[in-house]
C-alpha distance (Angstrom), angle and dihedral (degrees) to the residues before:
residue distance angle dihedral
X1 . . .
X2 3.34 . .
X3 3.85 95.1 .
X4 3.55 85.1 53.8
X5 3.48 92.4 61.9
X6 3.49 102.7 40.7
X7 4.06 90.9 58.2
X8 3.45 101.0 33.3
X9 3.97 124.4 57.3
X10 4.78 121.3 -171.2
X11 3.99 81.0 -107.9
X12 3.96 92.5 67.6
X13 4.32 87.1 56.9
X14 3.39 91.4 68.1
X15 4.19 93.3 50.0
X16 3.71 92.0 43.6
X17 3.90 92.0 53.3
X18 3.70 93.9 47.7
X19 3.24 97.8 56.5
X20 3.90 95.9 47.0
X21 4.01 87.1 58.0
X22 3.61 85.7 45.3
X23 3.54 86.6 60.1
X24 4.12 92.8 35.1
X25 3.85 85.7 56.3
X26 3.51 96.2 48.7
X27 3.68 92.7 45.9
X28 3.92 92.5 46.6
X29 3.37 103.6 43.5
X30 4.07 95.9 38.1
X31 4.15 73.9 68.4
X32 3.63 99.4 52.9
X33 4.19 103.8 37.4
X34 3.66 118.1 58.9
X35 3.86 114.7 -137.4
X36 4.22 88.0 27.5
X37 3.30 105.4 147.3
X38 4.09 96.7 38.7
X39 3.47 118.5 138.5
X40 3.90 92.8 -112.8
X41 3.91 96.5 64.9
X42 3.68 87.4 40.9
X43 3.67 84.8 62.3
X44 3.53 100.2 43.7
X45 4.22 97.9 49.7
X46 4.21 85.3 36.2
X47 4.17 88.3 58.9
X48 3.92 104.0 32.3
X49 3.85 79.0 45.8
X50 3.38 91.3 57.6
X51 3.55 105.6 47.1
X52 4.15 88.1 49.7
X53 3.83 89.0 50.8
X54 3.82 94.5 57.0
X55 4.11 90.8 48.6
X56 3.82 89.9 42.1
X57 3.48 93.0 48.3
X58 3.84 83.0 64.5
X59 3.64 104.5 47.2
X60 3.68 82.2 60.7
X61 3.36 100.6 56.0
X62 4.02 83.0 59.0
X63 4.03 94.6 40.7
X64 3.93 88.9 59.8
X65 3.82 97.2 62.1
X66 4.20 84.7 44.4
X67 3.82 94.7 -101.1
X68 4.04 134.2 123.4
X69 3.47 137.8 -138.8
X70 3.88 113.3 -162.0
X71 3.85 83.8 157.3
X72 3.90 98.9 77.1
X73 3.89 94.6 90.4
X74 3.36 91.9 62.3
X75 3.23 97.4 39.9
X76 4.08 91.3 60.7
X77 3.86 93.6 45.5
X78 3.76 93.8 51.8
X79 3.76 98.8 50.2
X80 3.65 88.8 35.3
X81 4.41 93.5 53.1
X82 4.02 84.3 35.5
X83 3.35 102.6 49.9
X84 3.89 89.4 42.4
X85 3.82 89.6 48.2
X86 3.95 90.5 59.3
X87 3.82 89.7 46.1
X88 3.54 90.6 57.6
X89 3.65 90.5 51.3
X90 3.86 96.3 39.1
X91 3.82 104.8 39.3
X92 3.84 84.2 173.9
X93 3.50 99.9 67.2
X94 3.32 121.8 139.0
X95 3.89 113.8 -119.4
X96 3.75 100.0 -140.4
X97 4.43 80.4 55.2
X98 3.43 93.7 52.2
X99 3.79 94.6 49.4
X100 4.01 81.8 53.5
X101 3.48 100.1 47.8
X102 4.08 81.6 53.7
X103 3.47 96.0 54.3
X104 3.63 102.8 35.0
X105 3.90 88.4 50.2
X106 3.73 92.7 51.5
X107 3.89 92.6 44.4
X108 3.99 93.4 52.8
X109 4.34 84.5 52.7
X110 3.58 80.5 45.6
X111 3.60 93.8 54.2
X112 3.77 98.3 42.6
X113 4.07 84.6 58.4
X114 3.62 96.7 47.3
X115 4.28 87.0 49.3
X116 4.11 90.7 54.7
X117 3.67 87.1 49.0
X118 2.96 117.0 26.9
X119 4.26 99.8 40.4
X120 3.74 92.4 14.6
X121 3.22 99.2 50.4
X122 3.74 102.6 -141.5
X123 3.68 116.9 153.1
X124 3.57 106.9 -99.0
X125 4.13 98.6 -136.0
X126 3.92 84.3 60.8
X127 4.31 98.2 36.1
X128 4.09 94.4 46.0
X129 4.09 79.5 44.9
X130 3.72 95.3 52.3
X131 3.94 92.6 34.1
X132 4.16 89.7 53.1
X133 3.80 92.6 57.5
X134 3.34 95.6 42.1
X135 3.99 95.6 50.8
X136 4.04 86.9 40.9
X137 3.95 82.3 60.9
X138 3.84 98.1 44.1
X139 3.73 79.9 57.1
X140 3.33 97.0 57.7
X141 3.35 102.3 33.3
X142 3.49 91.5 63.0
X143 3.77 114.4 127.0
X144 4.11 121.1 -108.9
X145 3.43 134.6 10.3
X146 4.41 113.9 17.9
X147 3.61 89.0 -155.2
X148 3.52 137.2 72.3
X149 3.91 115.6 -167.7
X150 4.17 127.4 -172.7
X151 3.45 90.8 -114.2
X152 3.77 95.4 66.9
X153 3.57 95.8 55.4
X154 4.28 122.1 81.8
X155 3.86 120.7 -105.8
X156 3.69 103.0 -89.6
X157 3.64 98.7 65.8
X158 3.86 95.8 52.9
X159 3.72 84.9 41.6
X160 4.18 89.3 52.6
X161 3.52 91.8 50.8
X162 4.00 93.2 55.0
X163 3.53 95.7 34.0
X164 4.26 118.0 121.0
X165 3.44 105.1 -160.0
X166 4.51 87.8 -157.4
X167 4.06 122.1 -36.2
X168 3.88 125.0 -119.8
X169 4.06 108.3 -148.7
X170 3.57 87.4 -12.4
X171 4.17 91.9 -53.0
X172 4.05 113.0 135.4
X173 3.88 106.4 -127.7
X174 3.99 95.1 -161.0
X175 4.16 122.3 -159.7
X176 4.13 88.4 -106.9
X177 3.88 85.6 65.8
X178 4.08 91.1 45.5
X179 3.87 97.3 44.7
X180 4.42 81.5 56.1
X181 3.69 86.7 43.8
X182 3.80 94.9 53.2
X183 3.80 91.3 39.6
X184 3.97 95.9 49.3
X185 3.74 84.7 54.4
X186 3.58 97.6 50.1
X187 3.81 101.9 49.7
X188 3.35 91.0 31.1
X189 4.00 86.7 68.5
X190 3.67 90.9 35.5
X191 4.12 92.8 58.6
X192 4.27 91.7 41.5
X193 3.90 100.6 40.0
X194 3.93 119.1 12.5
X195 3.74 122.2 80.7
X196 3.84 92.3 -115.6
X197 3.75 86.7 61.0
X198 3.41 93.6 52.5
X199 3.69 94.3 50.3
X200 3.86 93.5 49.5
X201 4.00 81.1 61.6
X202 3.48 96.5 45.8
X203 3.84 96.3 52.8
X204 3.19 96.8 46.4
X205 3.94 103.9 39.3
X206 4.09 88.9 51.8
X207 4.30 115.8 -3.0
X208 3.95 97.3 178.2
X209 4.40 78.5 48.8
X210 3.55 85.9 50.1
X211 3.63 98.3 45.1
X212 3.78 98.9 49.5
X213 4.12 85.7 49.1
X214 3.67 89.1 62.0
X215 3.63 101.3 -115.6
X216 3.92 112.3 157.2
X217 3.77 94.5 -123.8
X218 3.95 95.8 171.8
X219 3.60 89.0 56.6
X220 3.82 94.4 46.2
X221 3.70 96.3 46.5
X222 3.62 90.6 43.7
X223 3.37 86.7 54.3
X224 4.08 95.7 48.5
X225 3.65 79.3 55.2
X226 3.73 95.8 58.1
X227 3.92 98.3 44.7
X228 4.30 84.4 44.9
X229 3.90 90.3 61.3
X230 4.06 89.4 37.2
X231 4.03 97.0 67.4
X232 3.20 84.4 29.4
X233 3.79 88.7 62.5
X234 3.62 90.3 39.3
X235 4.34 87.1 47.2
X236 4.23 72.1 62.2
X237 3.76 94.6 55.6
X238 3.95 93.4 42.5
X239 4.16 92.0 45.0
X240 3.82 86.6 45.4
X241 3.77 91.9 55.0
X242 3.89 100.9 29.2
X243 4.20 84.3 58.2
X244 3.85 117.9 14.9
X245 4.06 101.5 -166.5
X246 3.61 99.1 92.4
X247 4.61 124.8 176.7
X248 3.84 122.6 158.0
X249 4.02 99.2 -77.2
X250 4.38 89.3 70.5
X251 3.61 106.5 147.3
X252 3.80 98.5 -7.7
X253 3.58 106.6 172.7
X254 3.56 96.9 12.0
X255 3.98 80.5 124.1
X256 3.73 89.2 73.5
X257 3.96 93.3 45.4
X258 3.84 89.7 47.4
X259 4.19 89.9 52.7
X260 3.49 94.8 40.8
X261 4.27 92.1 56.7
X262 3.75 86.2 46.5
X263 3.71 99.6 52.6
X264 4.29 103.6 25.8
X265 3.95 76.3 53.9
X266 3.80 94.9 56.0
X267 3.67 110.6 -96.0
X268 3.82 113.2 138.5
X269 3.67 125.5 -121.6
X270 3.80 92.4 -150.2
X271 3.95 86.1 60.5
X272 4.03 137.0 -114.1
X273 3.78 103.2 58.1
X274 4.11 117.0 85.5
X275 4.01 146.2 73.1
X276 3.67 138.4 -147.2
X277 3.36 100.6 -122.2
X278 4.60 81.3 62.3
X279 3.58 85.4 56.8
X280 3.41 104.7 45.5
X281 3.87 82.1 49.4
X282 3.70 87.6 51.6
X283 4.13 91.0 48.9
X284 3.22 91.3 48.9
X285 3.99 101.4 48.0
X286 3.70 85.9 38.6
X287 3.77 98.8 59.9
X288 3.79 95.2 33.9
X289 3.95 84.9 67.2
X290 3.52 92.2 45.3
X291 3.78 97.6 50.4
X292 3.77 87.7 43.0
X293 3.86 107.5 45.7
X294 4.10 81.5 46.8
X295 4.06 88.9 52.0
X296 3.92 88.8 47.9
X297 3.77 118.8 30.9
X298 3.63 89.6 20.6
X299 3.70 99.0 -141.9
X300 3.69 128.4 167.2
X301 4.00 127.0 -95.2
X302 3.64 90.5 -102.1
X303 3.72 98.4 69.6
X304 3.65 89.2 45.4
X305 3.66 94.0 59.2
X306 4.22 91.2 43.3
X307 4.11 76.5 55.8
X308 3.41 95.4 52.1
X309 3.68 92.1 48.9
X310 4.04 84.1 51.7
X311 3.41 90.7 58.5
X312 3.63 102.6 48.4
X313 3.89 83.2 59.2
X314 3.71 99.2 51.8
X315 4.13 89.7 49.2
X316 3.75 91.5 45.8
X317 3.78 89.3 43.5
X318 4.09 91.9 50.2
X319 3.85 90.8 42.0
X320 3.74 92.5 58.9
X321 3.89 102.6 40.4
X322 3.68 110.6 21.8
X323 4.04 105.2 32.2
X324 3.81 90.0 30.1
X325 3.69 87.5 61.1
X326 3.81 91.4 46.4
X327 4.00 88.7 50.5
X328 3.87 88.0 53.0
X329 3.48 97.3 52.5
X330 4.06 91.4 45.3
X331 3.75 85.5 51.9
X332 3.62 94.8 64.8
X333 3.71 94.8 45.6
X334 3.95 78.3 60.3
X335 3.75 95.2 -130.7
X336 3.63 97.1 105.8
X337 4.04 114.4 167.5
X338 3.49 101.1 -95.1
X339 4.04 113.0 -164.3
X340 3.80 113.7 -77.0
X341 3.40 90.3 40.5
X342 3.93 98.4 -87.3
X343 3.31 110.5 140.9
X344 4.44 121.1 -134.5
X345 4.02 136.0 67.8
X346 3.23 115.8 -42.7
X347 3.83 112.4 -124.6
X348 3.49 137.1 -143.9
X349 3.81 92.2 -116.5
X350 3.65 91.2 64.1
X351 3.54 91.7 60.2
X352 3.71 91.8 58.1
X353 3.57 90.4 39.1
X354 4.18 90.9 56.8
């Protein structure tokens, strides 16, 4: 028993069980739809995974320090319509410019969030709120044309979009579903062994704990902010190339999807508990059932949004009675999950030391 505690920590049920209904779903619906596991609905859940991963990725780096982002939907439909908009007008372009223009526009929205919270002090259900309608309307407000169209943009981004980078068994792996790859990777080390990591978990497991062990928590969650509304800007870029035809509803409610991965894939929305690889499992389950109940009972997009909403209740629900029972019960065996995955107290040292 104790073994079994040392190695494995509440967090990891959730993981485990996702990917055994990812596997149930698969199984179930390869059954019911004929042509399931082709190679073109591979590619379609692998890329619209992919660009949901990125922004989810995000949102959690604001859940952990017990903040929200509602905002990130419009953050990826404005740089996605705005950077298309100046491709149309500048065929010429370079690509590795128009990727920056993405990023650096959704880091700047990022920034602006991270100020009203962070410095201003505005709760962030009711600032990402405010900040969501009023980038939706700078969207639309945004002089000529409402519609972007694949003709109007230059060769390389409709090549992009098609592009297989190699095949496995026949499968296309595309460069939407490498950029998530690289970017799971990255803050998925950042979040279990760098200092900043450790600090989002500190702030949001305990902020007056936090606070009293010096940690610069307006800086760090102003900083959260700013790395939200980057891959949010670079979801833009991905969405932009993954689909071409572009109008002033891109990516509306992509705020909902991008909270839903996060918190169906374990993250807490009390703060401090979570990982990316748990939300990319939760992306990936969560769009899986969307693609397939729209494949087999053919309902509309409004049902699968009332779904979503459904799930988010159920994980939020589980979180709070099942797995918080499980985390009080490893708390008195006093090997608590500490972040990083080590396993033991954390001390007051550490907090300095972070």
């Amino acid at each position: 028993m104790e073994t079994i505690k040392r190695y494995f920590r509440p967090e990891q049920l959730r993981e485990f069980s996702l990917v055994f209904l990812i596997v149930a779903i698969f199984m179930f619906f390869g059954s019911q739809i004929q042509g399931y596991f082709s190679p073109r609905i591979f590619n379609r859940v692998t890329s619209d995974v992919a660009i949901i991963t990125v922004v989810a990725i995000g949102e959690t780096l604001v859940l952990l320090t017990r903040n929200y982002d509602l905002s990130v939907g419009s953050i990826v439909g404005f740089t996605a319509f705005f950077v298309g908009k100046q491709l149309s007008f500048h065929p010429d372009m370079l690509p590795l410019f128009a990727l920056l223009l993405a990023i650096g526009t959704g880091a700047l929205m990022g920034l602006v969030n991270g100020l009203i919270i962070s410095y201003g002090r505005v709760p962030s259900l009711i600032a990402t709120l405010g900040m969501l309608a009023i980038y939706r309307s700078m969207l639309v407000a945004y002089p000529g044309n409402k519609i972007v169209v694949t003709s109007d943009f230059p060769k390389w981004v409709l090549d992009l979009g098609s592009a297989s980078l190699f095949s496995v068994g026949g499968f296309d792996i595309r460069p939407v579903v490498v950029v998530a790859l690289l970017i799971l990777v990255i803050f998925q080390l950042v979040t279990a062994y760098l200092p900043y990591g450790r600090r989002l978990y500190a702030i949001g497991s305990n902020p007056e704990a936090a606070r009293v062990g010096g940690l610069p928590a307006q800086r760090i969650v102003l900083f959260a902010y700013m790395l939200c509304g980057t891959l949010a800007g670079l979801g833009g870029f991905m969405f932009m190339v993954r689909y071409g035809d572009l109008n002033t509803a891109v990516a509306q409610g992509m705020e909902l999807q991008a909270i839903a991965a996060a918190v169906v894939g374990g993250v807490s929305t009390n703060g401090g508990i979570g990982t990316m690889i748990g939300t990319v499992l939760g992306a990936f389950m969560i769009n899986l059932l969307q693609q397939s109940l729209l494949r087999w009972l053919r309902i509309s997009n409004f049902w699968v949004d009332a779904f979503l909403g459904l799930l988010i209740l159920v994980a939020v629900t589980i979180d709070a009675v099942i797995l918080g029972r499980l985390r009080d019960i490893w708390a008195r065996t006093g090997l608590e999950t500490r972040p990083g995955g080590e396993k033991g107290p954390v001390e007051k040292e550490e907090i300095h030391a972070a």
